[in-house]
N, C-alpha and C positions, 0 to 999 in steps of 0.2 A: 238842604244843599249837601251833596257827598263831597268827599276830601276830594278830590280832582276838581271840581267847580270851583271850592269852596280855595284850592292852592291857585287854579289860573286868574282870580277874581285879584287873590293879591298879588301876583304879577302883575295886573292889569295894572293894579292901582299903581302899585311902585311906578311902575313904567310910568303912568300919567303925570300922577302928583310929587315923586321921589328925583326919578332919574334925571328930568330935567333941571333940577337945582342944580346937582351935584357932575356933569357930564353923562354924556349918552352913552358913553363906553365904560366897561368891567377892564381891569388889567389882563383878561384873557386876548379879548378882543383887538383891544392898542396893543400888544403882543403878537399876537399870531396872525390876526386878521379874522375875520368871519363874524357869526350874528356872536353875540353880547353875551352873557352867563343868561339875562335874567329871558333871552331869545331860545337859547338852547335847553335850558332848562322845560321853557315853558311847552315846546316841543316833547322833549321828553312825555312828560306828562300825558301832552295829546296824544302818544303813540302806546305808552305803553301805562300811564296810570302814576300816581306818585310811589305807590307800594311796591310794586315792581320794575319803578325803572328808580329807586333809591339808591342805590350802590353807584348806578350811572351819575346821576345827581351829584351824591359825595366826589366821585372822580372830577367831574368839572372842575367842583369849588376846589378841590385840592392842586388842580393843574391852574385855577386862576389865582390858588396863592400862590404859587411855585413861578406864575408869570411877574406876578404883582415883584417878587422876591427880584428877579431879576432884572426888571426896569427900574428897580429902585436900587441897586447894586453898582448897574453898567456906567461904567464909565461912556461922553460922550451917553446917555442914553439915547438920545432923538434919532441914532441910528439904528436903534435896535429895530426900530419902529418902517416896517415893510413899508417903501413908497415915501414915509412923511419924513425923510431928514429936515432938520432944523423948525420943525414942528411942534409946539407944546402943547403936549396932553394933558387933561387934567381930570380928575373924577374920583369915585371912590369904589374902592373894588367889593363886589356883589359877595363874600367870600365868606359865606357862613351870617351868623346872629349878629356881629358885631364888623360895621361898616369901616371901611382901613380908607384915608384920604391918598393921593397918588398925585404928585407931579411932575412930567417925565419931561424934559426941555430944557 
């Protein structure tokens, strides 16, 4: 299996067996809106390879700590949050080796 198979296979699984535990959304996504880290990432991949779309990769994860940072900050958070005022989110953010809990509400 090559590293691109071998990176969307554990996507897959997170996504199957992980995500659902913990919420279906990254603090990128309850942030800004759009597909999830472990979405875009796995994207990435598809288009360009793990090797060279890395840097892109690293960029995510650093912009869904930078989200994560600020819905854990905001006062009133549930507004931060496009569409869902008085909504609680909850999940853990996709953001690197070491999984970060998040409850925004």
């Amino acid at each position: 299996m090559n590293t691109n198979r071998f990176a969307l296979a554990g996507i897959d699984g997170y996504r199957r067996y992980l995500s659902p535990y913990k919420g279906f959304r990254c603090a990128h996504a309850a942030f800004f809106g759009g597909p999830s880290c472990s979405q875009a990432v796995r994207d990435i991949i598809e288009q360009r390879g793990l090797q060279d779309g890395w840097s892109e990769i690293q960029t995510r994860f650093a912009a869904c700590r930078s989200a994560y940072a600020h819905l854990r900050g905001a006062p009133g958070r549930s507004a931060w949050l496009p569409g869902r005022s008085g909504v609680t989110t909850r999940g853990v953010c996709c953001c690197g080796p070491i999984p970060i809990p998040f409850r925004c509400g």
